[in-house]
N, C-alpha and C positions, 0 to 999 in steps of 0.2 A: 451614400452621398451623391448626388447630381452634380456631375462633371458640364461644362462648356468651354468649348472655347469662342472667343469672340476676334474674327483674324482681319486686319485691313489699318488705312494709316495714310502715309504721307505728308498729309497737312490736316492743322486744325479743324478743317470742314469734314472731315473721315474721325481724327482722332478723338473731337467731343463728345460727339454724338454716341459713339463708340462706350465712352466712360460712360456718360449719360445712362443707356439699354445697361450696363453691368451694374451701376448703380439703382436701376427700377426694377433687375433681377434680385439682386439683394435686399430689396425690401420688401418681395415677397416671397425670396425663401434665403434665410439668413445667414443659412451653412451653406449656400451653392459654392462649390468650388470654380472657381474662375480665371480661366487661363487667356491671354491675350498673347495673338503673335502676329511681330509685326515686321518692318521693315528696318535692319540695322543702317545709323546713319538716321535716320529719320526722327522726326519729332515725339514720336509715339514712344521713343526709348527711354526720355525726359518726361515724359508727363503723365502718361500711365504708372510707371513706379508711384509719382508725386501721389497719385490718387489712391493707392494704397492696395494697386493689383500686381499680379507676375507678369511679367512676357518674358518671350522669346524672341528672335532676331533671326529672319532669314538673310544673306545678300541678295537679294531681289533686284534691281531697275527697274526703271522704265526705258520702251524703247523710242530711239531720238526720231522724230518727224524728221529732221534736216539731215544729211550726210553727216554723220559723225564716227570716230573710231569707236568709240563706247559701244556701236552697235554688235561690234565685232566680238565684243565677248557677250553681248548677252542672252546665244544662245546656251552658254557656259553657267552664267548664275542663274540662268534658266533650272537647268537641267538640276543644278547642286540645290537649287531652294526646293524642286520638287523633292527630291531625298531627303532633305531634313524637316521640311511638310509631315512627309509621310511618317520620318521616325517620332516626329510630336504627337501626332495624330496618334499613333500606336499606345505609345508609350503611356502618354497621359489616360486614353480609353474616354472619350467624350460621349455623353449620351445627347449632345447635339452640336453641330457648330455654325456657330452666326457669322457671314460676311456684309461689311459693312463697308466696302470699296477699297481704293488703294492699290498696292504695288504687293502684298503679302495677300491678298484677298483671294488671289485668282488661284496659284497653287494649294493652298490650305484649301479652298472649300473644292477643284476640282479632286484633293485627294480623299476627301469627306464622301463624297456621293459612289468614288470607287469603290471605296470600305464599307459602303450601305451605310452610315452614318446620317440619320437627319440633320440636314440642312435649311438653311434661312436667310433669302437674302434681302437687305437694307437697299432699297436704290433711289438714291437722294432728288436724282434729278427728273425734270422733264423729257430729257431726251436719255434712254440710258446706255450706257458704254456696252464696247462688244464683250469686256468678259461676263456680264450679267445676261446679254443674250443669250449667251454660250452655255452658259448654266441652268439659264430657266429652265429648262425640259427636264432637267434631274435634279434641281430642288422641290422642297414640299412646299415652302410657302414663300411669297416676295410678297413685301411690305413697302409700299409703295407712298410717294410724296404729293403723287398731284392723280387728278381723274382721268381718265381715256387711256390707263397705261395699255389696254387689254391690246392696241395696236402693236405693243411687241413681245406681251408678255403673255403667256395662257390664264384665260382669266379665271379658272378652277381656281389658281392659284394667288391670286392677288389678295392683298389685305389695305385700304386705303387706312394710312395710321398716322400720317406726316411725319414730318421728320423730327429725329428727336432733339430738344437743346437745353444745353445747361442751365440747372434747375434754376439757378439763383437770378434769372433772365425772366423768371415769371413774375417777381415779385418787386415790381422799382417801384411802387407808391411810397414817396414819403422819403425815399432816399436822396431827395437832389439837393440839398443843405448839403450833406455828407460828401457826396458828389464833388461841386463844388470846393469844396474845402479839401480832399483827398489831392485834387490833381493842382490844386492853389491859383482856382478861376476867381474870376469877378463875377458876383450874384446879378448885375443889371447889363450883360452883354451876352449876344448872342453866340449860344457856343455851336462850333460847325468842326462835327465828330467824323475823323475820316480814317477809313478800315479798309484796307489792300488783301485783307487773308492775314494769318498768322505769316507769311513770309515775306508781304508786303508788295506792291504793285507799281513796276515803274510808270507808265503812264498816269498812273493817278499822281502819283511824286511830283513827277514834271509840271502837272496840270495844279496842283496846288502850289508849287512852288512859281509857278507862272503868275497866280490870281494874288500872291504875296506883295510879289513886286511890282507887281499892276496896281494892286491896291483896289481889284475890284472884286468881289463884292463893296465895296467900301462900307461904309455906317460905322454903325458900333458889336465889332464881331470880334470872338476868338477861337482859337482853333485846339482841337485836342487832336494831334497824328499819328498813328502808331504807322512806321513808315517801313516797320521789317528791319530785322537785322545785314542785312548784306545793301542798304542802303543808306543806314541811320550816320556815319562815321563822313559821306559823303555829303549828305543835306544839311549837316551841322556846320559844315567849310562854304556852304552856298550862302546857307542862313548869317553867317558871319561877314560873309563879302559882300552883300546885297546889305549888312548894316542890321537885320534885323534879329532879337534878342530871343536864344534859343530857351525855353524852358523858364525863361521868366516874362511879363509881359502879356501880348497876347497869343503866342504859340508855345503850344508844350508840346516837342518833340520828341516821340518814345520809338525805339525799336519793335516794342510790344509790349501792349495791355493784359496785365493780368486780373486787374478788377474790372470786367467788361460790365459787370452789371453797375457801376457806379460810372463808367463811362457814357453808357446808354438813358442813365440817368439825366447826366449834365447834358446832354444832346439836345439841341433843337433843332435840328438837321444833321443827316448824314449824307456821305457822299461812302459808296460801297461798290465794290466788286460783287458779281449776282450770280457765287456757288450758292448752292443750295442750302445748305447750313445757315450762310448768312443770310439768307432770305427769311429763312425760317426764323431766326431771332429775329431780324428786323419785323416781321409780320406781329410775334408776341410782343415787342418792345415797342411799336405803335408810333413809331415816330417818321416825320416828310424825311423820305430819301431820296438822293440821286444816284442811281444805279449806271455803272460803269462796266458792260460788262466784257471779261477777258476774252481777247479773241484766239490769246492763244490752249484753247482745252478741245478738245476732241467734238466733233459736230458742231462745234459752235454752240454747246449746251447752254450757257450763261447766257447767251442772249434769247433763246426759248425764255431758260427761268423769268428772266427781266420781262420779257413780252408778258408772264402771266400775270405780273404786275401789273404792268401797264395799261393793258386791257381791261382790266376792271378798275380804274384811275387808281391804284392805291401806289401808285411809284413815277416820278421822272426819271427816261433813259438818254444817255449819251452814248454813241457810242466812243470803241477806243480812239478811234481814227481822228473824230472833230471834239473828241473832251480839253485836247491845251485852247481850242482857239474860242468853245462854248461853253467851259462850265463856269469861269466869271460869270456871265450874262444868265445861264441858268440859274446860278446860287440868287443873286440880285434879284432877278423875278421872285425867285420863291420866298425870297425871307422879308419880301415888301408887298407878299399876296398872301394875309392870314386866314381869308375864306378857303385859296389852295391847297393851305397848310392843313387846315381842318378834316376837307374834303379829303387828304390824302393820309390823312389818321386815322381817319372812320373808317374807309376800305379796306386797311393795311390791317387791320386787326382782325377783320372777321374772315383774313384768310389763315387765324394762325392757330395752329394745332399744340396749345401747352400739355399736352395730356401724351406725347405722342413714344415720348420711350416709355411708358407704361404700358401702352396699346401696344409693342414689340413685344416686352418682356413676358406679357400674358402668352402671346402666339408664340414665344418660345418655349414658354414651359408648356402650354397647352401642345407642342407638337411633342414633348417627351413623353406626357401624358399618355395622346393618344396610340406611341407608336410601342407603350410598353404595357397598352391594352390589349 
């Protein structure tokens, strides 16, 4: 039987994509056995089981940019996630292991390449992070998101595949009736779909809750918000003091969306955070976005991604710094400019890659293939 493990996580933009590649391994080979290991504490714990795979849970962190105590141990779960890496790694005997970023990424696959173990790494974004630099030289293959990685990457090694995204994100013809009626919108207003990351984005929070009680965009709009759990408890006390009607009316205020594909459906505008995952849906989901993107992630990669957008017109960006005082005025232009709207649906789609956890899953099995020729 063909063993894998598949290791990495932290948030929804690692952990989709992630299921995604094990589910287009499973379609083309039925028995793979499938291990996932990820970060305890993290999202990956939760949703990966839902999907109908195994993991494991190292203590991993991240470590803090800003003075914190936290730092202080985390040469400690440093050290303890490498050992229990290692004892998964053994244990289980994988004939390949896939990293697909995260906090569980970086020990699992440096224990993989110690062990001769082929390896494969996912690397989402335009600019990519130090443990994939760190890696490239002793993995086989990197499976790459955008063109010109070969500036960090050996380009023997590269596979240009995009990024992978959930499947049911290929297929929204036909679903906005459903849509609609799922989240309890009105059929003849514009709905303006706003996604922070599965954990949600304070600045975007502020910046629509700002445009609320401005009242601008104005017209005839409503709003679907998935605002993350560690803020939703707070914006529903705002939304109440400000007068305005939380989940019924025109805002339906969610911690988070688990039907995104009937979300992106009702959408006529989004307003987004620009990780890589979400880019990637956005591109096959074909709709005007406003990209917002975080300043807080390592190189400022989010706003690379957003530039690729932008560049080729298929995205408007804000940045985080002037989004409370401009994305009124951005939303209003765009949703009273349906030529903009057009033009920025045409471009948006012919960067997107639906085919792209299949183009992994082949390079994965094609690396067990040929390394047990």
């Amino acid at each position: 039987m063909t063993k894998i493990i598949i290791s990495g996580g932290g948030t929804g933009g690692h952990v989709f994509p992630a299921i995604a590649i094990a589910n287009a391994i499973r379609a083309k080979l039925a028995d793979a056995d499938i291990l996932f290991i990820g970060a305890r504490g993290k999202l990956e714990m939760e949703k990966v089981p839902a999907a109908g795979y195994r993991i494991e849970g190292l203590t991993i962190a991240g470590l803090q940019r800003k003075l914190s105590l936290k730092n202080l141990v985390f040469p400690f779960k440093l050290l303890s996630s490498m050992f229990r890496a290692r004892k998964l790694v053994s244990d289980f005997g994988p004939d390949v292991v896939v990293g697909v970023g995260g906090y569980a990424s970086g020990p699992v696959l440096r224990t993989a390449v110690a062990m001769k173990i082929p390896a494969l790494i996912q690397e989402q974004n335009s600019f990519p992070g130090i443990t994939n630099r760190m890696l490239a030289g002793k993995v086989q293959k990197i499976c790459v998101a955008y063109k010109g990685m070969e500036k960090y990457f050996p380009k023997k090694k590269l596979v240009l595949t995009g990024n992978p995204i959930r499947q049911d994100l290929t297929g929204l013809s036909g679903k906005r009736h459903e849509a609609v009626d799922h989240f309890g919108l009105a059929e003849n207003k514009t709905t303006i779909l706003v996604i922070g990351g599965s954990l949600g984005a304070g600045t975007i929070n502020q910046s629509v809750m700002q445009c609320l009680i401005s009242g601008n965009p104005g017209g005839s709009v409503q709003w679907l918000w998935q605002c993350g759990k560690y803020y939703y408890e707070k914006l529903r006390e705002e939304l109440s003091h400000a007068g305005i009607s939380n989940e019924r009316g025109d805002v339906k205020l969610q911690a988070f969306i688990d039907r995104m594909d009937l979300a992106y459906s009702a959408a006529d505008v989004v307003i987004s955070r620009a990780g890589a995952i979400a880019i990637s849906e956005l591109c096959a989901c074909g709709k005007p976005v406003i990209l917002i993107p975080s300043p807080n992630v390592a190189e400022d990669h989010q706003t690379k991604n957003a530039m690729a957008l932008v560049e080729n017109k298929a995205a408007v960006m804000i940045s985080d710094k002037d989004a409370k005082e401009k994305l009124g005025g951005s939303l209003a232009l765009l949703i009273n400019d349906a030529p903009l709207q057009e033009e920025l649906k045409r471009n948006i789609r012919t960067m997107a890659a639906p085919d792209a956890a299949d183009r992994i899953a082949s390079e994965v099995l094609g690396l067990i293939k040929t390394v047990k020729e």
